[in-house]
MIKOL-298995 format. One record per atom (N, C-alpha, C): residue in three letters; z, y, x. Coordinates in steps of 0.02 Angstrom, whole numbers, plus 50000, padded with zeros to 5 digits. Layout:
BEGIN
AlaZYX...
This chain:
BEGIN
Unk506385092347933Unk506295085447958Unk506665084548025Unk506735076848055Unk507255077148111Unk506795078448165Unk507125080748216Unk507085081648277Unk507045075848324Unk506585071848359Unk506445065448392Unk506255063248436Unk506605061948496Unk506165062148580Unk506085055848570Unk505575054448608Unk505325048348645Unk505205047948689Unk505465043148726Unk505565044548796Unk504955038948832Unk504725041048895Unk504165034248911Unk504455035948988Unk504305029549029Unk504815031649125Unk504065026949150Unk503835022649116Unk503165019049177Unk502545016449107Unk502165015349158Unk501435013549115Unk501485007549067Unk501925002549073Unk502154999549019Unk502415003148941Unk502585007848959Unk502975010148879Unk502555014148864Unk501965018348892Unk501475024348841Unk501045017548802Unk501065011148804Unk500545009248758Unk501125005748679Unk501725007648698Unk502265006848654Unk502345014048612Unk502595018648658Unk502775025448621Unk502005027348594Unk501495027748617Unk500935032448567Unk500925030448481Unk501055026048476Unk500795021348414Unk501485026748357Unk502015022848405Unk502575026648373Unk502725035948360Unk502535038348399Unk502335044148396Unk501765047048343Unk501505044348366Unk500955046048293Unk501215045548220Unk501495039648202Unk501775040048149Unk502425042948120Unk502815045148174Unk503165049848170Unk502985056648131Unk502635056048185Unk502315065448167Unk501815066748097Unk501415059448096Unk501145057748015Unk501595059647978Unk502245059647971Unk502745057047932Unk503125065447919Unk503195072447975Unk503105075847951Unk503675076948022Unk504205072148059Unk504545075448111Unk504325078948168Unk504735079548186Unk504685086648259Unk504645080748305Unk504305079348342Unk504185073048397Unk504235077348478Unk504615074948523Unk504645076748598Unk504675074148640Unk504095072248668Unk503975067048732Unk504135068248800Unk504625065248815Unk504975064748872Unk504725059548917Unk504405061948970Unk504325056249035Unk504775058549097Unk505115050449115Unk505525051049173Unk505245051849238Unk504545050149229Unk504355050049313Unk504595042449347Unk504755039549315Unk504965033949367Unk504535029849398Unk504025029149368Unk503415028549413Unk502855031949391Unk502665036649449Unk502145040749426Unk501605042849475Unk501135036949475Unk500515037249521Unk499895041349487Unk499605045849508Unk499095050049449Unk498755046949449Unk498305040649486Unk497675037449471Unk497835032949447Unk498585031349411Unk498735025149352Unk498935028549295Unk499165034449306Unk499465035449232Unk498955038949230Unk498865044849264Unk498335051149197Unk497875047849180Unk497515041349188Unk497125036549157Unk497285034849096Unk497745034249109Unk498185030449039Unk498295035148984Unk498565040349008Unk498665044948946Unk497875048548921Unk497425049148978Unk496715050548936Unk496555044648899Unk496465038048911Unk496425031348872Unk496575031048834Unk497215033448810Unk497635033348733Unk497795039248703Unk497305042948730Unk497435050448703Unk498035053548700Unk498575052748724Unk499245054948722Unk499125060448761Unk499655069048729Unk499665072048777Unk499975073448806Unk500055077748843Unk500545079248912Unk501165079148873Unk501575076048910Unk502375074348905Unk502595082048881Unk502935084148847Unk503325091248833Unk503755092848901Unk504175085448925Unk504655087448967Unk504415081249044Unk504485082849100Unk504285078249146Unk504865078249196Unk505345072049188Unk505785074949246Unk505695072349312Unk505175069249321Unk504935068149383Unk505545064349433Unk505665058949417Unk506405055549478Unk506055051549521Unk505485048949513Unk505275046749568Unk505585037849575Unk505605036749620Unk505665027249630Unk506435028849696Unk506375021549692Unk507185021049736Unk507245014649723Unk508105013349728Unk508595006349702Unk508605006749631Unk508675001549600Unk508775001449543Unk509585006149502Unk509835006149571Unk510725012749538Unk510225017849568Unk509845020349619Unk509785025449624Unk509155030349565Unk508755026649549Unk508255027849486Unk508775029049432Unk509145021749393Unk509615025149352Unk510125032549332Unk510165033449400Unk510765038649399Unk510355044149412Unk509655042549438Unk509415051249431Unk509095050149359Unk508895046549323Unk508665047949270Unk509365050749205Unk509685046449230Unk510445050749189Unk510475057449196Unk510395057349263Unk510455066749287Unk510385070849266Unk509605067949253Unk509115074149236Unk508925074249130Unk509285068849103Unk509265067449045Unk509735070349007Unk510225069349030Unk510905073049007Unk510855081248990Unk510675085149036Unk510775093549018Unk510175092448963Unk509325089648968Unk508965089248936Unk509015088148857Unk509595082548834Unk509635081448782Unk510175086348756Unk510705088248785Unk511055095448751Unk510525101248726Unk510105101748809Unk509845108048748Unk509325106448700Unk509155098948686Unk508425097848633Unk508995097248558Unk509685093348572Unk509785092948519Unk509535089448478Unk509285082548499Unk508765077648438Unk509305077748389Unk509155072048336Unk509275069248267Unk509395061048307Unk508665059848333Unk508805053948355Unk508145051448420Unk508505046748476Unk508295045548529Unk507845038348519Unk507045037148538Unk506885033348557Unk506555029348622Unk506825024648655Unk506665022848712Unk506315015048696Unk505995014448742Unk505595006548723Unk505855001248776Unk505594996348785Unk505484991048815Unk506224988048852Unk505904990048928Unk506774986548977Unk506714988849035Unk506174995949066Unk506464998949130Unk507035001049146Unk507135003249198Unk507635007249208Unk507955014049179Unk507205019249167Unk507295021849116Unk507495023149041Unk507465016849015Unk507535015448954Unk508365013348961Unk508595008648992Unk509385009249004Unk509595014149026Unk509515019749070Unk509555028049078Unk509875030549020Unk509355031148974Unk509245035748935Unk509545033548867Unk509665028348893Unk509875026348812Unk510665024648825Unk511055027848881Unk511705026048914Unk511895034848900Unk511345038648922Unk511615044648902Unk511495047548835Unk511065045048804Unk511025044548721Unk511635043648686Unk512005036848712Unk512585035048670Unk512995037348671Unk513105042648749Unk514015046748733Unk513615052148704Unk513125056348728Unk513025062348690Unk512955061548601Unk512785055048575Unk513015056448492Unk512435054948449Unk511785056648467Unk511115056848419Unk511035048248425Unk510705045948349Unk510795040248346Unk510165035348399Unk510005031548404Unk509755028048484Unk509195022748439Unk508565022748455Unk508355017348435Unk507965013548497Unk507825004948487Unk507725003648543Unk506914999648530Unk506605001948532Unk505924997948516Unk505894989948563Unk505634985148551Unk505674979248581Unk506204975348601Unk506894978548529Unk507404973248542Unk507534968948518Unk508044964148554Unk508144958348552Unk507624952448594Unk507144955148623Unk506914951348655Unk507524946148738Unk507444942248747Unk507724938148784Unk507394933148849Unk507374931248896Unk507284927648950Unk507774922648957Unk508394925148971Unk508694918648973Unk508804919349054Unk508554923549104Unk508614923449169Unk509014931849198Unk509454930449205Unk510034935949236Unk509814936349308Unk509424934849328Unk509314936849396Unk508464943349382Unk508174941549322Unk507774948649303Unk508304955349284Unk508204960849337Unk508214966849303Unk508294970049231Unk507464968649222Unk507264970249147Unk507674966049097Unk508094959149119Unk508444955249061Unk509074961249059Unk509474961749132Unk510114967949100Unk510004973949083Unk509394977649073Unk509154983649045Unk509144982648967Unk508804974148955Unk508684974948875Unk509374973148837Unk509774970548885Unk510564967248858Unk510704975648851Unk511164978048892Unk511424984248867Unk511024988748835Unk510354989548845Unk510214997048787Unk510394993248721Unk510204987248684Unk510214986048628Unk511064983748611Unk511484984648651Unk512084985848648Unk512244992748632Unk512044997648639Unk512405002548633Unk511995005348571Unk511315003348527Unk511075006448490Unk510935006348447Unk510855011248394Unk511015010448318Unk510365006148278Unk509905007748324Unk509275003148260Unk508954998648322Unk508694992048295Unk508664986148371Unk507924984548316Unk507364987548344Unk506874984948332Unk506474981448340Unk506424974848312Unk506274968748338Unk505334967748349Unk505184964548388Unk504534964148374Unk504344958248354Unk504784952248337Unk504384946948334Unk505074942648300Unk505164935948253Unk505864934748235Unk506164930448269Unk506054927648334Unk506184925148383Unk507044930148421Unk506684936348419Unk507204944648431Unk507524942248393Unk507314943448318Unk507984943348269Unk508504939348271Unk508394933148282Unk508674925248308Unk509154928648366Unk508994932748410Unk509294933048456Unk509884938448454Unk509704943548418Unk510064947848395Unk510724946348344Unk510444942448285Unk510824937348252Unk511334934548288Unk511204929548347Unk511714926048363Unk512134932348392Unk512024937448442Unk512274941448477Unk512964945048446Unk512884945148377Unk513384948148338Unk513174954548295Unk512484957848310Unk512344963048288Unk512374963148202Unk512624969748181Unk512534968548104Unk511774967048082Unk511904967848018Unk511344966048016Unk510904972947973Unk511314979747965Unk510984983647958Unk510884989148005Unk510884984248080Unk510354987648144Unk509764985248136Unk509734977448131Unk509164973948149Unk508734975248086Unk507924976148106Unk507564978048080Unk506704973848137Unk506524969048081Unk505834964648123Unk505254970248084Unk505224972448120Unk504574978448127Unk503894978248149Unk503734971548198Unk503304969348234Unk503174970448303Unk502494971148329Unk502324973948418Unk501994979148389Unk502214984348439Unk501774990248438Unk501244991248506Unk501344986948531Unk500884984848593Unk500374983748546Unk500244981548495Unk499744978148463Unk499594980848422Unk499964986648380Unk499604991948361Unk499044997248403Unk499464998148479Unk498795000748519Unk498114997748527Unk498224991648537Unk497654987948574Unk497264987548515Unk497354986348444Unk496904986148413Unk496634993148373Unk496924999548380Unk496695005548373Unk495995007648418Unk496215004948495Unk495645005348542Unk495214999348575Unk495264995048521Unk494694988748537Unk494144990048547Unk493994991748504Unk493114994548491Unk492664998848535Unk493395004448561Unk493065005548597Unk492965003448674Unk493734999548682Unk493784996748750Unk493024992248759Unk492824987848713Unk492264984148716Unk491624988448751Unk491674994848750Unk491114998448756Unk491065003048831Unk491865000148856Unk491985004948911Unk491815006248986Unk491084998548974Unk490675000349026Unk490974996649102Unk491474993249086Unk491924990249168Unk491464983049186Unk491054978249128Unk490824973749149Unk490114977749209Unk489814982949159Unk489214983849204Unk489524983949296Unk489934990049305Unk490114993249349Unk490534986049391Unk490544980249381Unk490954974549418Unk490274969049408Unk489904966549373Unk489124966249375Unk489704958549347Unk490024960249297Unk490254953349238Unk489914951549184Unk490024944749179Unk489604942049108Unk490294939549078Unk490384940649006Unk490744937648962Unk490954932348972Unk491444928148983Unk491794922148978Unk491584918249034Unk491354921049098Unk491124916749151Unk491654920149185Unk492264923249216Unk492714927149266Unk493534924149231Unk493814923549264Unk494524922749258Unk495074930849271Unk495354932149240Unk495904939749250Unk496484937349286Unk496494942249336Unk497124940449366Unk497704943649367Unk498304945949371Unk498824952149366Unk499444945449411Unk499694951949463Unk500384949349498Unk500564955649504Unk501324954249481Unk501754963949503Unk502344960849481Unk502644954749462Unk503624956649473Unk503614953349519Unk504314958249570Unk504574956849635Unk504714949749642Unk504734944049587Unk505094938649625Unk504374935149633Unk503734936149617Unk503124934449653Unk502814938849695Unk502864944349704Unk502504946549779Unk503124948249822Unk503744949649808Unk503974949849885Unk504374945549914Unk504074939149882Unk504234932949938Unk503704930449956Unk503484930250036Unk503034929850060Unk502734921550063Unk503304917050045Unk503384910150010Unk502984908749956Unk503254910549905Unk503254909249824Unk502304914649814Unk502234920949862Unk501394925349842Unk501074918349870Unk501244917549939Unk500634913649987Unk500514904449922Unk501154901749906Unk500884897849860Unk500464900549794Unk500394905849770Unk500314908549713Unk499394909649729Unk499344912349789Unk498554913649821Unk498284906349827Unk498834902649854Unk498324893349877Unk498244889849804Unk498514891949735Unk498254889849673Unk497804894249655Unk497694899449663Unk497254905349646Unk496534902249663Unk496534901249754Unk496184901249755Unk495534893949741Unk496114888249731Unk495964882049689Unk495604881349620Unk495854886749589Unk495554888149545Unk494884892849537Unk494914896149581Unk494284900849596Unk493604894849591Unk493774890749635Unk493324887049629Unk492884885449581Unk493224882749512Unk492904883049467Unk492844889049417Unk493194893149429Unk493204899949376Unk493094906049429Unk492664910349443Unk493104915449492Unk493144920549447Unk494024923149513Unk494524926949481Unk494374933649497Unk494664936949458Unk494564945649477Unk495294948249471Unk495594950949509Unk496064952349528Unk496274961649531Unk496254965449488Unk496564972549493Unk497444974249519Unk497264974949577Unk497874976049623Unk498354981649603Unk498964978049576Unk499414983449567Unk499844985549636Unk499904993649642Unk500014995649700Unk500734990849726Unk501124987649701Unk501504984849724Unk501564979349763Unk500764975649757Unk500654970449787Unk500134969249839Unk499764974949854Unk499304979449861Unk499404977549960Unk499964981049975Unk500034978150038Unk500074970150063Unk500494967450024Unk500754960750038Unk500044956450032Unk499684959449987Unk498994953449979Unk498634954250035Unk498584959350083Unk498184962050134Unk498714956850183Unk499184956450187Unk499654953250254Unk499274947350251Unk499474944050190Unk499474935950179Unk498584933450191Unk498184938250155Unk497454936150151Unk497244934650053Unk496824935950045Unk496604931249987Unk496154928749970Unk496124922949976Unk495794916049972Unk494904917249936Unk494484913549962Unk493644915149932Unk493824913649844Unk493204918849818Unk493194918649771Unk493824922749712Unk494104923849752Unk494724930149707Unk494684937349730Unk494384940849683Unk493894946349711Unk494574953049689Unk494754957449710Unk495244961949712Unk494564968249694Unk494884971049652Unk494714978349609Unk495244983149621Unk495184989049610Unk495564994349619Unk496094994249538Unk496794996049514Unk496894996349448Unk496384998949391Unk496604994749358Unk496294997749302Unk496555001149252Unk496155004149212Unk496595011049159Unk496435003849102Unk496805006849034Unk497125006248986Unk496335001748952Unk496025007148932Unk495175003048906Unk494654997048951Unk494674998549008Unk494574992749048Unk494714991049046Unk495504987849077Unk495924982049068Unk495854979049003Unk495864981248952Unk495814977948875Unk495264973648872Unk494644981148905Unk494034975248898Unk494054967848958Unk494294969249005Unk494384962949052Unk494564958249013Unk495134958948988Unk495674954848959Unk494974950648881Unk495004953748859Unk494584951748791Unk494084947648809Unk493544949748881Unk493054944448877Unk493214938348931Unk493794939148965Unk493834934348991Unk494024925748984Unk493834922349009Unk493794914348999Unk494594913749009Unk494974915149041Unk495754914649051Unk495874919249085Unk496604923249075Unk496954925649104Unk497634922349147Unk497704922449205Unk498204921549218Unk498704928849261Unk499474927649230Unk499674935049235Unk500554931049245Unk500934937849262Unk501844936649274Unk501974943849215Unk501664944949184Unk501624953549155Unk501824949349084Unk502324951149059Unk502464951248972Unk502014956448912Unk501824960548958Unk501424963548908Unk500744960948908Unk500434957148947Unk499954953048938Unk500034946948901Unk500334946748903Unk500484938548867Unk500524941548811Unk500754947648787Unk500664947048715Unk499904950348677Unk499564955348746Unk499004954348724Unk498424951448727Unk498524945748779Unk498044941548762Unk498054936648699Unk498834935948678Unk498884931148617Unk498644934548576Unk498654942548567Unk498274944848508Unk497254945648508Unk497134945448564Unk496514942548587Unk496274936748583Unk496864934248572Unk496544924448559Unk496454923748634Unk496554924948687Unk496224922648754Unk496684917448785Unk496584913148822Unk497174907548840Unk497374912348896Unk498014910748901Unk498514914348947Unk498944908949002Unk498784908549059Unk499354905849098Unk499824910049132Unk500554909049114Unk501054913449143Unk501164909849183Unk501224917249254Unk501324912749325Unk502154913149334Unk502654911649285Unk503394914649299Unk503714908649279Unk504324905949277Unk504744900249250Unk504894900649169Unk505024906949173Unk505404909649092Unk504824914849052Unk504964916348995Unk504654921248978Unk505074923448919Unk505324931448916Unk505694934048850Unk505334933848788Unk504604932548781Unk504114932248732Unk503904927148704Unk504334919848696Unk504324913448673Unk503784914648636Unk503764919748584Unk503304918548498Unk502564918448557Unk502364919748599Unk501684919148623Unk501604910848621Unk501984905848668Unk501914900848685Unk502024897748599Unk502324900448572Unk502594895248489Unk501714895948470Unk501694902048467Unk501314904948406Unk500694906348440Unk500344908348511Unk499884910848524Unk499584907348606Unk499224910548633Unk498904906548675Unk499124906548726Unk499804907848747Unk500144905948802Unk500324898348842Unk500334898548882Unk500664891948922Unk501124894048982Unk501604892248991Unk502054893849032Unk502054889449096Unk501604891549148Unk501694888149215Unk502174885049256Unk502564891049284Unk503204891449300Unk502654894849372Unk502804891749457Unk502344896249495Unk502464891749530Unk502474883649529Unk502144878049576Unk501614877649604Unk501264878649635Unk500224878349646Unk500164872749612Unk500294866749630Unk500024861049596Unk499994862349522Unk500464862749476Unk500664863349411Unk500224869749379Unk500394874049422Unk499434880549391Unk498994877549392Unk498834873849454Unk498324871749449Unk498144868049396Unk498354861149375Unk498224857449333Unk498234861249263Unk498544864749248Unk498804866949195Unk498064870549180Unk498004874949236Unk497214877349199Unk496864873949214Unk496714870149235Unk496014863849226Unk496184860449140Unk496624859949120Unk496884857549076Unk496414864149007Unk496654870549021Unk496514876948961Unk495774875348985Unk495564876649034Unk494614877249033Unk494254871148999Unk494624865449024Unk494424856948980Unk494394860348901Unk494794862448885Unk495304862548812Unk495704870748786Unk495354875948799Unk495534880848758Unk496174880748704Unk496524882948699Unk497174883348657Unk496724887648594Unk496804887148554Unk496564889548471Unk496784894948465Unk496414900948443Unk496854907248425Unk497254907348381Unk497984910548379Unk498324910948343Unk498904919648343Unk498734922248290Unk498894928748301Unk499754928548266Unk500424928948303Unk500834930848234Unk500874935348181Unk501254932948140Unk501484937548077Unk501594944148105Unk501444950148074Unk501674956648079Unk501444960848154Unk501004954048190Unk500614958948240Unk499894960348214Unk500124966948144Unk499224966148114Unk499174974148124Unk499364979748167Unk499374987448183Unk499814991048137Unk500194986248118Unk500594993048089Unk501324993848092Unk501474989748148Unk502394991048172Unk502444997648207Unk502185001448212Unk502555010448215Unk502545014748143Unk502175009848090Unk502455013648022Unk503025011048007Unk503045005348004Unk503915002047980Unk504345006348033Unk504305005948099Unk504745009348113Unk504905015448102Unk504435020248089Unk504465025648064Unk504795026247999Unk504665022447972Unk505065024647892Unk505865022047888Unk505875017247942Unk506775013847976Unk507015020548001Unk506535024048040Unk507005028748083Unk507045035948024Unk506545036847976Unk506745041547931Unk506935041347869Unk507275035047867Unk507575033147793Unk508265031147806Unk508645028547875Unk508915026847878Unk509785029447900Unk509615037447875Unk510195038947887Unk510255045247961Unk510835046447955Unk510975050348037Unk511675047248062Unk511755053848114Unk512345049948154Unk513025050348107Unk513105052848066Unk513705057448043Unk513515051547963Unk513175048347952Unk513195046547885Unk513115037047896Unk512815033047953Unk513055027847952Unk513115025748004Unk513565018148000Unk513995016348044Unk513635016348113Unk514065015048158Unk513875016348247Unk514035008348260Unk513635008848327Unk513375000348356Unk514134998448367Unk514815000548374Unk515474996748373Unk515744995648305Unk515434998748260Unk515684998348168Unk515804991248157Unk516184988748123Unk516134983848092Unk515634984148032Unk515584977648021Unk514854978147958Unk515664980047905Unk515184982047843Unk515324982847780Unk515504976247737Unk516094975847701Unk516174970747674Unk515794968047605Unk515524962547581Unk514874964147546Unk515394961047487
């Protein structure tokens, strides 16, 4: 059977790679989990990996944080001798860190074929990071696994053949509903002294809302407008962690320490609204049915707002504001998409072991096949 790293660099991608991993190894391959270290706080991750039972990474290359060239180029660094001597069959990287463009830059000259979990997703905003991470990895790689057909649409126009693209579903949503049941049980309402559907969720962590001291301080004077009628609970990601202490935050928006993987779920599930700038919330609260206000202009995850309980703010105070007086009046209806039902890491699994090797079909510059 083939030989298959998966690579994970921050706490966003272990709730992507476990799902996939598992069914890998169901399936009968040699699986090797590679973490970059690119962000690696122990009281956020080893949470996470006890939460989802994942175990210790095989390989840890530990690079640590920096500039966005300086993270890249040590994760190249340290990826490169790594993948000579593993010798995969084939490379998988998820989402749109830095890591994941890393690794999937030194994937493509070394030869093993590249798959990219969560491609084709799009924003539409070139001034995000994560938008030129997900442009080039799914440029250079042989299978573009879509999670939603919104991707495909996007991939489609892009030029990709069409025997890369493959709509496989979210595997975000294969996790969350493997550990529902028990997240429900995980004990975070007692220990915060919450009642079901009376608290609002809060999440801020991309740089273009906390490190403008502008755009946070409006983001706290809607927060805390809304507190009023909902209060918010707020789990501070270390990134914002200082800046909320400069600015102040407003009565009634109560700050918690992070939360691991089963708490957060349960937050998320019983709460009356979430409001968040996080893409991976937005897609699991749409699979929660929970109304979602995104505090950002754009979002790469349209199918939430088409299809699920999203609303797209943008990060006016006035316009949050109203907007959730608007969801608490009037709840948005649950609506789950197609193919987010737990089982997009088997499709992908049987894409990545049915579909060939490097030496037998075409490479991401091939021309398609004439039909």
């Amino acid at each position: 059977m083939p030989r298959i790293v998966c690579v994970a660099g921050a706490r966003p991608n272990y709730m992507k790679i476990k799902p996939v991993m598992d069914a890998l190894e169901r399936r009968g391959a040699e699986v090797v989990l590679v973490h970059t270290g690119q962000h690696y706080d122990p009281s956020m991750n080893d949470v996470f990996f006890a939460d989802l039972g994942i175990r210790p990474p095989d390989r840890f290359l530990g690079v640590g944080s920096g500039t966005h060239a300086e993270q890249t180029g040590r994760v190249m660094t340290a990826f490169e001798p790594l993948l000579g001597e593993l010798a995969p069959d084939v490379v998988v990287v998820v989402g749109d860190i830095n890591s994941t463009l890393a690794c999937a830059l030194v994937t493509a000259k070394a030869g093993p074929l590249l798959a990219h979990v969560e491609a084709g997703l799009r924003s539409r905003d070139w001034t995000m990071p994560e938008e030129v991470n997900r442009v080039a990895t799914d440029r250079v790689s042989d299978y573009l696994l879509a999670p939603s057909p919104d991707a495909v649409d996007n991939l489609r126009a892009e030029g990709y053949r069409e025997d890369q693209i493959h709509l496989v579903g979210n595997v975000m949503i294969d996790t969350l509903l493997a550990n529902l049941e028990r997240a429900r049980s995980s004990g975070v309402f007692d220990r915060y002294g919450l009642v079901r559907g009376e608290y609002g969720l809060v999440t801020l962590h991309r740089p273009a809302n906390v490190d403008d001291p502008e755009v946070l301080t409006g983001l706290l004077k809607a927060l805390g407008e809304v507190a009023g009628r909902c209060p918010l609970l707020l789990p501070v990601h270390p990134r914002a962690a200082e800046r909320l202490a400069e600015i102040g935050v407003p009565g009634g928006v109560r700050l918690v320490p992070p939360a691991g993987y089963l708490d957060f779920i349960a937050l998320q599930d019983a709460a009356r609204l979430v409001l968040t700038d996080s893409g991976g919330v937005q897609e699991e609260t749409t699979a929660l049915g929970v109304p979602c206000v995104t505090l950002r202009d754009n979002t790469e995850r349209p199918i939430t707002v088409e299809q699920g309980t999203n609303l797209l703010a943008g990060r006016d105070p006035a316009r949050i504001v109203s907007l959730v007086h608007r969801v608490l009046d009037t709840p948005p209806a649950p609506r789950r998409p197609e193919l987010w039902d737990g089982r997009a890491s088997d499709r992908i699994a049987e894409v990545l072991l049915e579909g060939g090797t490097a030496s037998t079909r075409p490479r991401p510059t091939d021309r398609a096949l004439p039909i």
